[in-house]
PLY file of the C-alpha trace (Angstrom):
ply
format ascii 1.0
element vertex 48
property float x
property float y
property float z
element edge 47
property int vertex1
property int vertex2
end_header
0.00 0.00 0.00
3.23 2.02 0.37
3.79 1.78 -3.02
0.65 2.98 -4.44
1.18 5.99 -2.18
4.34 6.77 -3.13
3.76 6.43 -6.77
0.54 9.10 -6.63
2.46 11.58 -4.89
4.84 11.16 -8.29
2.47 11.17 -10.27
0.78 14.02 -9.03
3.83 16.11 -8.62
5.30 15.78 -12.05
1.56 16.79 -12.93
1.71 19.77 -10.87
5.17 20.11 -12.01
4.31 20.51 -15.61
1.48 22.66 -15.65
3.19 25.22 -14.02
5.79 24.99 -16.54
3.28 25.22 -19.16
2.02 28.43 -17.60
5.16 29.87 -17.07
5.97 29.48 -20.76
2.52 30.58 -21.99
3.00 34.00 -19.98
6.36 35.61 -22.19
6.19 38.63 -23.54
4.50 38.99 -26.78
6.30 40.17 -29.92
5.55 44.19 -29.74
2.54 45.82 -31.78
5.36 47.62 -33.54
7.67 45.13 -34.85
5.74 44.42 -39.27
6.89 41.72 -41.30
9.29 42.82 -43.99
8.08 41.40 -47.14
10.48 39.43 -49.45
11.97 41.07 -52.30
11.24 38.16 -54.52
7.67 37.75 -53.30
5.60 37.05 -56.35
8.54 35.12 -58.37
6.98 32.02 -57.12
4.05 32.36 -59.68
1.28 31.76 -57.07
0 1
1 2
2 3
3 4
4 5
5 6
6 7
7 8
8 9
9 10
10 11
11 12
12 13
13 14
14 15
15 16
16 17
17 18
18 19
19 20
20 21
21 22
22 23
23 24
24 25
25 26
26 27
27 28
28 29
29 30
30 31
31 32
32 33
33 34
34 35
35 36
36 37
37 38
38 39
39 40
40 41
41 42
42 43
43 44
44 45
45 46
46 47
């Protein structure tokens, strides 16, 4: 019974664990309003 114990607590904190990463991650800064795309020079070469 030790066992099962033991292995929900791990289980439980690598859950924890990784949705706090997750968070962390989905909380950097976005890229500024200011920064455009700069269009390709040879944009419509392709032929599309």
């Amino acid at each position: 019974m030790a066992m099962f114990w033991l292995f929900l607590t791990l289980v439980i904190v690598l859950v924890v664990g990784n949705a706090l990463t997750l968070l962390r991650t989905a909380k950097k800064p976005k890229i500024p309003g200011g920064v455009r795309p700069k269009p390709y020079q040879d944009d419509d070469e392709a032929g599309w």
